[in-house]
C-alpha positions as CSV (number, residue, x, y, z in Angstrom):
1,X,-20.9,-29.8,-6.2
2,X,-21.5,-28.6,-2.8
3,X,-19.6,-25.5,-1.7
4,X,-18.3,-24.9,1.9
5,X,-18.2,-21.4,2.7
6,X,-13.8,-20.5,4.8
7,X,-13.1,-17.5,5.8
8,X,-10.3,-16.1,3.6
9,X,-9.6,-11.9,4.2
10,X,-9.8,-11.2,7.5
11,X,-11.0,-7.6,8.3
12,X,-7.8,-6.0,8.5
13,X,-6.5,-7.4,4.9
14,X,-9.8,-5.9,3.5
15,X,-10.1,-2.6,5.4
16,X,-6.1,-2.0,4.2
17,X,-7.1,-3.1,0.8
18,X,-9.9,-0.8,0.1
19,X,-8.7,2.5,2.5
20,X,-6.0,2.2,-0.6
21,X,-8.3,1.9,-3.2
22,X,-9.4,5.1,-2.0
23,X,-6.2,7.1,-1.1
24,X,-4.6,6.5,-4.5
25,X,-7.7,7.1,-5.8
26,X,-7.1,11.0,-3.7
27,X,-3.7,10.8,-4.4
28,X,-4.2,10.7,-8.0
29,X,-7.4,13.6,-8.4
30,X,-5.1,15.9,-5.7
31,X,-2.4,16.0,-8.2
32,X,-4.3,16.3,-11.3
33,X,-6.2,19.8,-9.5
34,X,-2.8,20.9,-8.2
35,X,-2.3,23.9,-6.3
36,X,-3.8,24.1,-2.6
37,X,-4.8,20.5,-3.2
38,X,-0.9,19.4,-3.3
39,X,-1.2,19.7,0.9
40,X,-4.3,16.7,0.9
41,X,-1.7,15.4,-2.0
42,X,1.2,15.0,0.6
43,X,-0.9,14.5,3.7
44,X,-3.0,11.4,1.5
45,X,0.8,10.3,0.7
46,X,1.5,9.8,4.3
47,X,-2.1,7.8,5.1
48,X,-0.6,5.7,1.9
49,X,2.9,4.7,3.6
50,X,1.2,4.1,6.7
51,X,-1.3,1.6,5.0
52,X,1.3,-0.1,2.9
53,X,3.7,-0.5,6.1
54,X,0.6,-1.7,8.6
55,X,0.1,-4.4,5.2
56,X,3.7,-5.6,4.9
57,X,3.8,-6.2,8.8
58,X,0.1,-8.3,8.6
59,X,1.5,-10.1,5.5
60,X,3.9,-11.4,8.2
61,X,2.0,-11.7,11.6
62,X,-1.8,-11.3,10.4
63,X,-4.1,-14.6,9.3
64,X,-3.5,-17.6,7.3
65,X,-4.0,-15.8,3.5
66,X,-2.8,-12.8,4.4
67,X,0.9,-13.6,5.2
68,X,3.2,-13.7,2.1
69,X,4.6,-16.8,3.6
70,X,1.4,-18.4,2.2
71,X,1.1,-16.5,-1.2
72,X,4.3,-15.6,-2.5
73,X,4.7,-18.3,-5.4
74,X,7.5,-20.4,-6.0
75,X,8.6,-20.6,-9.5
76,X,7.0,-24.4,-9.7
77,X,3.6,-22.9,-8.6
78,X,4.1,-20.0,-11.3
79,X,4.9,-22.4,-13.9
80,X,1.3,-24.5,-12.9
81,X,-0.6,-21.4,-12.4
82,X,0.2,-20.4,-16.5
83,X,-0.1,-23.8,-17.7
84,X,-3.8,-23.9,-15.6
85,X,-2.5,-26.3,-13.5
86,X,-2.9,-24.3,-9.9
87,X,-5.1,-25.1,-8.1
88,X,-5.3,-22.8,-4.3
89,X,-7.3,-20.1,-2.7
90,X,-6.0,-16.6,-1.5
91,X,-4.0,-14.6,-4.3
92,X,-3.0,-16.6,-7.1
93,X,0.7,-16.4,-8.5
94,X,-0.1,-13.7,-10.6
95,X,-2.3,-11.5,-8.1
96,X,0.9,-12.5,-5.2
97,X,3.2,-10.8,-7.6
98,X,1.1,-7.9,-8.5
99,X,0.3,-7.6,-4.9
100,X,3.8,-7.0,-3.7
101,X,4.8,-5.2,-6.6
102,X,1.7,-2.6,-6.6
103,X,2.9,-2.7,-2.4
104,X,6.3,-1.7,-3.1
105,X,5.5,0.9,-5.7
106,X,3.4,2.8,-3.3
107,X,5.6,2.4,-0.7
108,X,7.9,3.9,-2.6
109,X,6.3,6.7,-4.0
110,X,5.0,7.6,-1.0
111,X,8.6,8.1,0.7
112,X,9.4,9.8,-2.5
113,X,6.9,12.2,-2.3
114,X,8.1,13.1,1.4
115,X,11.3,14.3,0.0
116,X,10.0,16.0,-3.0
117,X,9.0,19.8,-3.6
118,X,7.1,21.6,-6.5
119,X,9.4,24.6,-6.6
120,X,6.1,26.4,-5.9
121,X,4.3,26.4,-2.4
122,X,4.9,22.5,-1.6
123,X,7.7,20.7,0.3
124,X,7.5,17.0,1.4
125,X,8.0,17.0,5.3
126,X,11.4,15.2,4.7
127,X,12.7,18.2,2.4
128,X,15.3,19.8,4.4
129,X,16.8,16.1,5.2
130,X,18.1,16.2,1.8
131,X,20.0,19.0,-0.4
132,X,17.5,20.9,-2.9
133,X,18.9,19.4,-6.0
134,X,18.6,15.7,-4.9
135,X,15.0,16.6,-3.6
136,X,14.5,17.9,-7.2
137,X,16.2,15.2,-8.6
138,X,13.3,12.6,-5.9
139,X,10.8,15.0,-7.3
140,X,11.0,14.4,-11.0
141,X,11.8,10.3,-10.5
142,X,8.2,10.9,-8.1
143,X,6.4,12.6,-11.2
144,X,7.9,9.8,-13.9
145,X,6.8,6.6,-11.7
146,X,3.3,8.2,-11.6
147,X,2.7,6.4,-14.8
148,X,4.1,3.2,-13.8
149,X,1.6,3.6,-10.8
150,X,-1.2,3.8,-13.7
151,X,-0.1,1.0,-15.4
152,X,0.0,-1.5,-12.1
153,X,-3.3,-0.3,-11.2
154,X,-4.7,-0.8,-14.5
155,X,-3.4,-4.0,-15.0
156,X,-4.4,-5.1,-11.4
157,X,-8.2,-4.4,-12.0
158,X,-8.4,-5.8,-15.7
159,X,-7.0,-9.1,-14.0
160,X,-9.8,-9.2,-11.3
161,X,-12.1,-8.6,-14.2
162,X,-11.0,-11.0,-16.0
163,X,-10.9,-13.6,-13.7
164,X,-13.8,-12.7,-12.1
165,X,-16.2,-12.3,-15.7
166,X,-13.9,-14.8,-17.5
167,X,-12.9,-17.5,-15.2
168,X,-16.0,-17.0,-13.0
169,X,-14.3,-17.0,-10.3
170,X,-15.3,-13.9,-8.2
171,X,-12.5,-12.1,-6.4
172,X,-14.0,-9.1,-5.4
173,X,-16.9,-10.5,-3.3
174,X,-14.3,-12.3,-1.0
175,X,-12.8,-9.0,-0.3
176,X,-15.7,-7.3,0.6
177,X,-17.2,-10.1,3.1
178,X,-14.2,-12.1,3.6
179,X,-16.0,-15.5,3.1
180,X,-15.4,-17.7,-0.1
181,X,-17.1,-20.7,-1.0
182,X,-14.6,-23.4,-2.1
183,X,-15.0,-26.9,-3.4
184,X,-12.9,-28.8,-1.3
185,X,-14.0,-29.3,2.6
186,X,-10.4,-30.2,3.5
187,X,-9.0,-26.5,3.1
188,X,-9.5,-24.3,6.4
189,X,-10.7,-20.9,7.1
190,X,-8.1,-18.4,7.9
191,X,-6.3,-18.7,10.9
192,X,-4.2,-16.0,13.3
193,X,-3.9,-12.4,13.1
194,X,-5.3,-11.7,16.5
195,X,-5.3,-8.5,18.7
196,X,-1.8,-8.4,19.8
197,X,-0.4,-8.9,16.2
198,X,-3.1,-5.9,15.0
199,X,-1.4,-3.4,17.8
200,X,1.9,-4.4,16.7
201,X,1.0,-3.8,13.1
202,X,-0.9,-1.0,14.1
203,X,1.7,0.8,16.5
204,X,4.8,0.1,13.8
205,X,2.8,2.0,10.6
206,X,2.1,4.6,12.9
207,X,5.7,5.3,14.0
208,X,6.6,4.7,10.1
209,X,4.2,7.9,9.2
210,X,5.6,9.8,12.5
211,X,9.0,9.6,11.2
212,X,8.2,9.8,7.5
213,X,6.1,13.1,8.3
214,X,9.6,14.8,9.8
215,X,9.5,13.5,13.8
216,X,13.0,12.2,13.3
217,X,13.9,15.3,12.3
218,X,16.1,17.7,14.4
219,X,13.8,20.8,15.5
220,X,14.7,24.1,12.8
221,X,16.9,26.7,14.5
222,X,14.9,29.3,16.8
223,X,15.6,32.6,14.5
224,X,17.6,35.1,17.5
225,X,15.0,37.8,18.5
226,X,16.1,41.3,17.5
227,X,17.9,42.8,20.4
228,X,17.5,46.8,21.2
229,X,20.6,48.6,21.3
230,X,21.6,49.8,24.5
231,X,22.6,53.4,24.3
């Protein structure tokens, strides 16, 4: 059967994909070494929020197979997908659920961690927004999801394995070039997701990291300069 070669991941999908792969990647070794490494911990925390937030805004104005719109399963499509009835290309059901799942999970952690502190030397930048005993209380929820974090991660890869050793259906060459070769001639290469909808993605997960990094933030009190008595 011939195959005709769409594009499917635009750059921006695939650069946010694998900048993650790497930054939870730092996020996890950071933590593990501890110590002075908790500051690239918190600042690789930020770089994740603002990657997660510049993702949810191209699932909704980037290309074609990007957008949730055109991945988020309905509970028909689920129902084909486990019966091997689907039949599609972008994220399967399964991957579109572990997608936005492993999305929100980061996002989450992420703003966690900015409220967090280690009762040591490290406090999130949004620390003093919140009383020390519900930052604790962020803190220790931040530690306990760390293993939920493994478990979505873990379960993400062994499904690209699997369906990519198993199935034989490759999923990680597509999101390195961006091209898959599909059977049918009808289905068309990805579509939208031009310049002005990468500066509007762009320009809203930086002002997300300005303000999750403490620019909302009212400036602390200047400390009064000690004053010589007049005699």
């Amino acid at each position: 059967m011939v195959k005709h070669p769409i594009l499917l991941w635009d750059l921006p999908t695939r650069l946010a994909h694998w900048l993650l792969v790497v930054l939870v990647a730092g996020a996890i070794v950071s933590v593990k070494i501890g110590g002075n490494a908790m500051e690239w911990h918190g600042r690789i925390g930020l770089a994740i929020f603002g990657v997660v937030v510049f993702r949810i805004v191209w699932g909704i104005v980037g290309s074609t197979y990007a957008r949730f719109a055109q991945f988020l399963p309905t509970p028909g499509e689920f129902r084909a997908y486990l019966r091997g009835h689907w039949r599609g290309v972008g994220h399967n059901p399964l991957g579109a659920l572990s997608t936005v799942a492993l999305l929100s999970l980061m996002a989450g952690q992420a703003l966690a961690g900015a409220f967090s502190n280690d009762d040591i030397a490290f406090y999130g930048p949004l620390y003093h927004a919140v009383s020390s005993e519900l930052s604790t209380w962020i803190a220790g929820l931040h530690r306990q999801t760390e293993w939920l974090v493994y478990g979505l991660v873990a379960l993400h890869i062994g499904a690209v394995m699997w369906h990519t050793h198993v199935k034989k259906d490759n999923l990680i060459r597509p999101m390195i070039t961006g091209v898959k070769a599909v059977d049918d001639p009808a289905i068309p290469p990805a579509r939208g997701g031009g310049p002005v909808a990468l500066i509007v993605a762009l320009a809203i997960a930086g002002f997300s990291v300005w303000a999750v990094s403490g620019g909302l933030l009212p400036p602390p009190a200047a400390v009064p300069a000690a004053t010589t008595p007049a005699w």
